[in-house]
N, C-alpha and C positions, 0 to 999 in steps of 0.2 A: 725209248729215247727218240725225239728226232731229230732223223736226219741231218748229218753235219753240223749237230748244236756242240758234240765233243771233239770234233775239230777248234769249230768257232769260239769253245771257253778253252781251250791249249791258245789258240792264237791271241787270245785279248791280255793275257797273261804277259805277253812278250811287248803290248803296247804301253807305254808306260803313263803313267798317272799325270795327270797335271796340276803343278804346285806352281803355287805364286808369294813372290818374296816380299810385295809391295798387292796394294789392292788392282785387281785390275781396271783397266781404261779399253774403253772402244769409241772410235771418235773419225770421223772426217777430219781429212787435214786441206783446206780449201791452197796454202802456199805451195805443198807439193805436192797437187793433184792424186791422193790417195787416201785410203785409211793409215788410222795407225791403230794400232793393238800392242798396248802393253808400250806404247809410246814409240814404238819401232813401225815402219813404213811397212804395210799389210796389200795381200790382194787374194780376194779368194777365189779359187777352182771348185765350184760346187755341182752339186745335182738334186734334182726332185725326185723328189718319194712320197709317197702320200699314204698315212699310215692306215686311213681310214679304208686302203685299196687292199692290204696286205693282212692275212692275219697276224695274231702277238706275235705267236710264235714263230715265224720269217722274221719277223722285224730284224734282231739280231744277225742272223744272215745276210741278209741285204746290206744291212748297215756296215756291214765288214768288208763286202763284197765292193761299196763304192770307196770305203776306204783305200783296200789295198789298189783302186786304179788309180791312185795319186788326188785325190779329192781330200780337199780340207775342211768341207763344210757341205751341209747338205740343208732345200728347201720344202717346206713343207708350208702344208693350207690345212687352215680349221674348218670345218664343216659346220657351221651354226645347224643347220639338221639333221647331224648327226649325232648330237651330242643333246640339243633339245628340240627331241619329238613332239614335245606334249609342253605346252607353255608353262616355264618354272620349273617342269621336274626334267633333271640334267644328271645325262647318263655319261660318266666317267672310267666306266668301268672295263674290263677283257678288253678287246681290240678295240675297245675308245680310250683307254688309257693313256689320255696324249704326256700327263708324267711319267711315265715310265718309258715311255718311247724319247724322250727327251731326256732321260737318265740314262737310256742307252748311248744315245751320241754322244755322250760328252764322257762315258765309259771307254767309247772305242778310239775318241779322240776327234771326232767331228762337231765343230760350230754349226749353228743353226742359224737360218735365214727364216726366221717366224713370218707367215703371212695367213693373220686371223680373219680375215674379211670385214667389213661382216659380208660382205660379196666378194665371191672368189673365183667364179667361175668352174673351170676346170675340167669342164665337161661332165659336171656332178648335175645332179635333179634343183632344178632352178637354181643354179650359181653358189649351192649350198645355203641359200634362203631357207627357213621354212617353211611350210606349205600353209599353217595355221595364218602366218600373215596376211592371205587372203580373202580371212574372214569378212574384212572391210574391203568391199567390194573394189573400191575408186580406188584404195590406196595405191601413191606411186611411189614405189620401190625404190632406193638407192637417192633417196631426198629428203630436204627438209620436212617433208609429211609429219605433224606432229607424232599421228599415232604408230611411222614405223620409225622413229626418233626415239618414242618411249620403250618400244620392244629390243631396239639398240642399244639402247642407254641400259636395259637389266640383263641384256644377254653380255655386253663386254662388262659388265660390272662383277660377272662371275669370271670371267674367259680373262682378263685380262689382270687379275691379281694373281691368276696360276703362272700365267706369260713373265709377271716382276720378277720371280722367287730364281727365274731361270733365266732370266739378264745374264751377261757375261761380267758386269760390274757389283753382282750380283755371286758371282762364282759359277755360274751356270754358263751354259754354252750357247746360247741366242746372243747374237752379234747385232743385228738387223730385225726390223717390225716394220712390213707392210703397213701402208693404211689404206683401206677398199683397195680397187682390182682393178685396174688400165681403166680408171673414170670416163678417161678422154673418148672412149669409146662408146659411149651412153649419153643418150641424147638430153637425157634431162640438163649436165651443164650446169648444178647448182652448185655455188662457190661455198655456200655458207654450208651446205651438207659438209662439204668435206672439212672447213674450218674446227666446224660441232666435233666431227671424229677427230681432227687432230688435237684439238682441244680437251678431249674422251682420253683421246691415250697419254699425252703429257700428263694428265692426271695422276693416272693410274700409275703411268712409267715413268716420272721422273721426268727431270732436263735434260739427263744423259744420254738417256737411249736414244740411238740414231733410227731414227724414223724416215722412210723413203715412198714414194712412189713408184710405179710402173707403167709405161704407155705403150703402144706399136711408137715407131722411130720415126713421128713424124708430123710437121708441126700442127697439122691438125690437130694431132692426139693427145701432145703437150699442153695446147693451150688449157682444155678443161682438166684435165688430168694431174697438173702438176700445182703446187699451191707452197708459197715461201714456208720457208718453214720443215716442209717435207724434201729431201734430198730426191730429187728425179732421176728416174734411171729408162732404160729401153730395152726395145724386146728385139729380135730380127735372128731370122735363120739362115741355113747353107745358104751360098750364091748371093747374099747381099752384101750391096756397095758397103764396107765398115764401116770405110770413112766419111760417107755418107750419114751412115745412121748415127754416129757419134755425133757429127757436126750437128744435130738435132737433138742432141742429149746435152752439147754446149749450150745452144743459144737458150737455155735457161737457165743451165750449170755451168758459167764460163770456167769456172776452175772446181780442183777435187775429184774425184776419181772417178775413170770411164768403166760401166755397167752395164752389162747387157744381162738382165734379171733373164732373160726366156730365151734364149737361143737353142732353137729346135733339130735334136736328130734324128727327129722322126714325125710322125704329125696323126692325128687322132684320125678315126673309122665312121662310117654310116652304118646301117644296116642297106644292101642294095645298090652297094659301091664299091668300088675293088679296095682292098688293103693298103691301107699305104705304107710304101717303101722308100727310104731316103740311102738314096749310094754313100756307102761309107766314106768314099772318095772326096764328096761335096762336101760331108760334115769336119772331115779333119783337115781339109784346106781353109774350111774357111775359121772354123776353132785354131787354128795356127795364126791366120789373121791377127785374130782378137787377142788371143795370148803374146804373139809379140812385139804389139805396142804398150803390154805395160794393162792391159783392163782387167776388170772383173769379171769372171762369167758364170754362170748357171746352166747346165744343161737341164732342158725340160722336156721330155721326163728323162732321165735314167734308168731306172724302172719304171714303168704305169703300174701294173697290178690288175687287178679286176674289179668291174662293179656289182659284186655278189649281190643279188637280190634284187630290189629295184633301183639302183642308189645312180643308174646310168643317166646324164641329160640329154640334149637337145638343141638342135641348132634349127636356123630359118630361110629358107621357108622348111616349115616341120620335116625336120631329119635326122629321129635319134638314133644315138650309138649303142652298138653291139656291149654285150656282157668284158667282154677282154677290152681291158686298154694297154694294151699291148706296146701301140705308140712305134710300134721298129724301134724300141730302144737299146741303148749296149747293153743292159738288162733284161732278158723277155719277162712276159710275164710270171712265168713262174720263177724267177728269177736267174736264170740260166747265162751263162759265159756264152758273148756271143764274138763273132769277128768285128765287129763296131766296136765294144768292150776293148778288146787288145791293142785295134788300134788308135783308138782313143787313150786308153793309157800310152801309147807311147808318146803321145803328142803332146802329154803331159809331161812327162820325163824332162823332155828338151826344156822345158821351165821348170821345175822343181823337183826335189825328190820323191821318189816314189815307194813305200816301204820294202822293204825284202821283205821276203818269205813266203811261205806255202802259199798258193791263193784258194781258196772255199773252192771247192767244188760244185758242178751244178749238181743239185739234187738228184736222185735216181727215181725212175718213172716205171710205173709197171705197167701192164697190159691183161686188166683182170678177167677179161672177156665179153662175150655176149653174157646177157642177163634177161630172163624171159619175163615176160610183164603179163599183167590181168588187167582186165577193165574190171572197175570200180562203179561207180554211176554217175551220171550226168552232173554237172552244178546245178541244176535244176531240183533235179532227185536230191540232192545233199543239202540244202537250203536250211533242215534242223540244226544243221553242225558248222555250217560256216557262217551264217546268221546271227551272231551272240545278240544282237540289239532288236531283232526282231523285222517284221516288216513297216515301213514306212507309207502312207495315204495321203496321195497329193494330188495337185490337179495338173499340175507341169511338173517335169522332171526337173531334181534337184542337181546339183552337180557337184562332186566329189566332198567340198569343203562344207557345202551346206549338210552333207548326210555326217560330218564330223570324221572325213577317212581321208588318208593320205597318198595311200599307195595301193598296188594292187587292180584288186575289180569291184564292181557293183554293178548287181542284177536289175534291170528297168523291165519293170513287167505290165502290159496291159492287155487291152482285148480290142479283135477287130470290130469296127464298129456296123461296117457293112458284109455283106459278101463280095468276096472278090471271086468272081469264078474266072474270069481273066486276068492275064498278069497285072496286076495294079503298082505302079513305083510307090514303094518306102524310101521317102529321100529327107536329106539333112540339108533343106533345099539352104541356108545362112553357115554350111560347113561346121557344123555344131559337132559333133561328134570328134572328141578328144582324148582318145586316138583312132580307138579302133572297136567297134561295134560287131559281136558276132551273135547271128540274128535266126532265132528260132522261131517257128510255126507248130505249137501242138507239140512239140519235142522234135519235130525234123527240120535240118537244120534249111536255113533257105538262104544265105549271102552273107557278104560283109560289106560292111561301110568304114569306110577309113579317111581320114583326117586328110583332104588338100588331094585326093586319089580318087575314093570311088564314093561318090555320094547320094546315089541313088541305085536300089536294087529292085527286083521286080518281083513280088510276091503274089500267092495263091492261098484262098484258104472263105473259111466259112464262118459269115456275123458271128460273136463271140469267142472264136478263133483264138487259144491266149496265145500272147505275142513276145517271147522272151528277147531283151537286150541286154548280153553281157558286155558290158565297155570296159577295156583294159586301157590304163594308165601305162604309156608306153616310155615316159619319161619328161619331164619340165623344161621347155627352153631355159638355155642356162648363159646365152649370151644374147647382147642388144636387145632393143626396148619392148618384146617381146617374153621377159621372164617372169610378168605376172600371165601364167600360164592355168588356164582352171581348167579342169579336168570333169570327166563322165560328158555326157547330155547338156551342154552347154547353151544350146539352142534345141526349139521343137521340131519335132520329127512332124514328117505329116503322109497321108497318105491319099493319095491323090491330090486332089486341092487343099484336103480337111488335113487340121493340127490334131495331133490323137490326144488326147486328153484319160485323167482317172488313171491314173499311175498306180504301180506298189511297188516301194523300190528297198530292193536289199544292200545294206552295205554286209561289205563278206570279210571274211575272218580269217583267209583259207591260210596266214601261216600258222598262225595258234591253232586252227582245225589241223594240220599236218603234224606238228610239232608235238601236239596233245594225243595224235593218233585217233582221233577223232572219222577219219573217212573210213580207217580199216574196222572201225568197232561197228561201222551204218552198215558194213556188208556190202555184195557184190550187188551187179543189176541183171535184171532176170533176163537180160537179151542173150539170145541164144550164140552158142560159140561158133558154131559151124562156118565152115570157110565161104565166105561171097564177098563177089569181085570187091575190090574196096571203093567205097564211094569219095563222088569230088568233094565230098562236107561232110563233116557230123560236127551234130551239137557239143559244146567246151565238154569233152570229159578227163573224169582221175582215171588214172592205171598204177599199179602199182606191181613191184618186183622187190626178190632180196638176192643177196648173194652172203657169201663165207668167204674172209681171206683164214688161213689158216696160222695157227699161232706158232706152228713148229717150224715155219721158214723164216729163216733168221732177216735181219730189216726191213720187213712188212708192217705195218704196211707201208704203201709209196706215194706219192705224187704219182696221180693218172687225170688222164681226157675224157671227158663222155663224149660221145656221138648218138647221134638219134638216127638209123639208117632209115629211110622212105617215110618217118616224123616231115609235122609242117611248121609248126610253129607253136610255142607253150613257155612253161615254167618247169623247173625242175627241182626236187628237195632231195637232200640225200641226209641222211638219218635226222630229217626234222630242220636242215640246214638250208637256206634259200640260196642255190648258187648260181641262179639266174636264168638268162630269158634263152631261147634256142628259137633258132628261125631259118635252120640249114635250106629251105624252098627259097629266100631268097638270099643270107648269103651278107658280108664273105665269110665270114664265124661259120665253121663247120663242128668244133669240139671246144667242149668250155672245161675250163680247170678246176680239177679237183685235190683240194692240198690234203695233204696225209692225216693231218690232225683228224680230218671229219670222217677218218676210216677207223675200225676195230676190228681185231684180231679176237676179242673174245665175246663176241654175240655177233648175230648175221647182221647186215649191214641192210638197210629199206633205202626204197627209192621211189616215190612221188612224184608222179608227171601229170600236169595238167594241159593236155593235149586240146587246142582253141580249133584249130582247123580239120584237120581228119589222119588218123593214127594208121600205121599198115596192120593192124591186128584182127582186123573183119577177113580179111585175107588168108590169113594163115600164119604169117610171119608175125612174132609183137615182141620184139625187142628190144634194147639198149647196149651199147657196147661199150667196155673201156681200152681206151689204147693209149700206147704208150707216146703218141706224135700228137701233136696238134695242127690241129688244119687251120687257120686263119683266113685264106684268102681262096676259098671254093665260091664257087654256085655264081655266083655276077658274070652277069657278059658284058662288054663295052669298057670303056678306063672312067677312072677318076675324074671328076667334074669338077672338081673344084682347084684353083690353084693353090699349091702349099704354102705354109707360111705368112698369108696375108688376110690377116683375122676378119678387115672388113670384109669380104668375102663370106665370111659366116649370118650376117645379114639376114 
């Protein structure tokens, strides 16, 4: 069973059903500045959860967890690439299940704030765009562009008959439908784009459904942003003038109810930048605010969750975020009761009731241990097995979209054309390399080249020299005019004067190679184990390790952390599962979370690491460790660069 799911079905027991005597109504009331529900004057206490962050099996936890802090409604984002990968074929299924996640809420007695995008932000891989959109070089994103118009027009044509069935007029618990993501924010400014979508969703959804926007609080951001028709609402966090941002949620909304859709208790991470931390203090002064003039609010996030795999985006200038979206919210990630939590429900209280009774527990967390690892072989060596398509023969490098991959890596391989018997610069002299290049000679490894950081490295080596480039896809910008983001080898590499030309370029497979077990069946690599000093590089390799939780100790298994001690930077899989990226060299992610589900108690448990910079295992030491804390804010020196809460800053 897990963990506190036979708590969570004893408490849902005691929530009581909701029955309607008359059909229900959800509607703006422009005379008395509010909603009404069910014909009676409404205002909702909500929060954000994003299910695509959480697996199924939390769902229900969480969704309890926001309940009992006196929340009535909770928001959520569709993922357009989460749901379709591959153009047309749409995955609905395990933790995409966005029905049954919406059958939960309305189970436990929480309204839904639907926000389908088809841009959404969120600090997801390109705004939750898919990445296929970019097949068309030129297209511009988030516009009347005929041809991302007709990919909009079949993707909400499926997305947005599921979104009807769960209308609250409808019997379903969806209150509210976004239409796109703080427009105003995005340079393009096309009216008639947004018209097409509202005209898209009235379609689909009727007269009824109250349809809204969302902007920063501030008339710039209104002006493109907001559009008749669609109810305007505003974002703003801790320490912002209220009354302020309201007066700018008037002067397009002079009556009907005050909205603050985003009001942040905490605020999103870098890799290479301290954690950010919001004082409980600033969050419930200023949610006091807000609540007692009578508005609406949304905490964003409530919980974050994690971006298991590659699912994490990107901000500008290039700087993506870590695996944990943690967020500081009264939520942590793994869901856990925090001091935010308590005192955020009590500020709740002071306005509305708050349920009695037991509240969920946070989860229990073990400490499985150190776990010994082996080297496997290079990605180079492994090429048969993560290869499914073969190799590719060009004369300039392709980049991610062209080789038909989305996520991930692809190998760029050629040969030196000269001798370099002194150090010769490999540079991405047009900063082409998107994101990050780790760059072999002959199988030793020789630098990295990274995105907007180090764009020239200095190599040795002899005419026909092969020259391996693995480029990791480190994430998609996912806000402003930056989120047609294209990935690999984007520009030519050149070395010295000269463009290298005659490529062979592998798109790589490595989660189905992992998942298929496919590395452990290639075998080890004949490099000798003996201990020496560890070097500043080696070329991207796998390692692998297993452990046993035992079946005879009773609620095993748990909620645990990995840590990677004296690791630099990689991927990790744990029984064939992508639970994301590790970078403890720079930081501030030190442990990534691992939910219980993805453990068993009756076969040993594997673990997959694809180690891109250099592993302590030459050394002596090659391990991994599980504990029961997580680290969030190590390895960074200096503070946070960026100010909070003010999205143009993300730029």
């Amino acid at each position: 069973m897990t963990p506190g799911v036979g708590l969570v079905s004893v408490l849902l027991l005691i929530i009581p059903a909701t029955t309607y005597a008359t059909t229900p109504t959800f509607s703006v009331d422009y005379h008395r500045n509010c909603f009404l529900k069910d014909g009676e004057p409404f205002r909702y206490i909500s929060g954000s959860i994003h299910y695509s962050r959480i697996p199924r099996v939390y769902w229900k936890d969480r969704l309890l967890k926001m309940y009992m802090a006196g929340l009535n409604a909770i928001q959520t984002y569709v993922p357009w690439n989460f749901h379709e990968a591959v153009p047309g074929q749409y995955d609905f299924s395990g933790d995409r299940d966005l029905e049954q996640f919406l059958q939960l809420c309305q189970d436990i007695g929480l309204l839904v704030i639907m926000r389908p995008g088809p841009y959404i932000c969120a600090e997801w891989d390109m705004g939750g765009l898919p990445a296929w959109l970019l097949k068309k070089k030129d297209i511009v994103l988030r516009s009347s562009d005929p041809d991302y118009l007709a990919a909009v027009d079949k993707w909400m044509g499926k997305l947005l008959p599921i979104i009807k069935r769960y209308l609250y007029q409808n019997g379903g618990p969806i209150i509210t439908v976004q239409v796109e993501n703080e427009y105003g924010s995005y340079f393009a400014c096309d009216f008639n784009y947004m018209r097409h979508l509202s005209q898209l969703f009235r379609f689909y959804l009727g007269e009824e459904a109250v349809l809204f926007t969302t902007d920063g609080a501030g008339l710039g951001y209104l002006k493109c942003g907001s559009l008749q028709g669609l109810y305007a609402t505003v974002d703003f966090g801790p320490g912002a003038n209220v009354t302020a941002a309201f007066e700018a949620q008037r002067h397009v909304e002079p009556r009907g109810p005050l909205v603050n859709s985003e009001f942040y208790p905490g605020w999103l991470d870098h890799w290479g930048e301290k954690h950010s931390v919001v004082p409980t203090s600033a969050v419930v002064k200023t949610l006091n605010e807000i609540l007692e003039i009578g508005a609406n609010v949304n905490l964003y996030m409530f919980i974050g969750g994690t971006n298991f795999g590659y699912w994490n985006g990107a901000n500008t200038p290039y700087g993506p975020q870590p695996t944990s979206y943690d967020y500081d919210s009264p939520l942590t990630e793994a869901g856990d009761l925090t001091e935010k939590y308590f005192a955020i429900r009590e500020v709740i209280k002071m306005y509305k009731d708050v349920p009695e009774g037991i509240l969920p527990p946070s989860t229990p967390k073990f400490a499985y241990g150190k776990v010994q690892m082996k080297k496997l072989k290079t990605v180079s060596e492994t090429l048969d097995v993560l290869s499914f398509s073969g190799p590719v023969k060009t004369l300039y490098p392709p980049t991610f979209i062209e080789m038909n991959q989305a996520f991930g890596f692809v190998l760029y391989q050629t040969v030196l054309p000269v001798n370099c018997v002194k150090p010769t610069p490999l540079s991405s002299p047009l900063n082409g390399v998107h994101d990050r290049a780790y760059i072999s000679i002959d199988g030793t490894a020789a630098g990295i080249l990274e995105r907007n950081k180090a764009l020239s490295i200095n190599i040795t080596g002899k005419a026909g020299s092969r020259v391996d480039v693995l480029v990791e896809n480190m994430g998609r910008i996912n806000y402003g005019k930056g989120i047609n983001d294209f990935k690999g080898l984007v520009f030519n590499l050149t070395l010295g004067a000269d463009v290298l030309v005659n490529w062979t370029v592998y798109s790589l497979s490595v989660d189905e190679a992992v998942s298929k077990g496919l590395l452990l069946a290639s075998g080890s690599s004949s490099t000798s184990s003996t201990s020496t000093p560890p070097p500043a590089l080696s070329p991207p390799t796998f390692y692998t390790g297993s452990f046993i939780i035992p079946d005879g100790i009773p609620d095993l298994p748990q909620d645990t952390y990995i840590q990677f001690p004296d690791w630099r930077k990689g991927q990790v899989w744990i029984n064939g599962f992508n639970v994301g990226r590790y970078w403890p060299s720079r930081g501030p992610q030190i442990t990534l979370f691992v939910p219980a589900h993805l453990l068993s108690t009756s076969v040993q448990n594997n673990i997959t690491v694809l180690e891109l910079e250099a592993s302590p295992c030459s050394s002596g030491s090659c391990m991994v460790e599980f504990t029961d804390t997580p680290i969030l804010n190590g390895t960074v020196n200096g503070q946070y660069k960026r100010q909070l809460f003010n999205k143009q800053d993300l730029f």
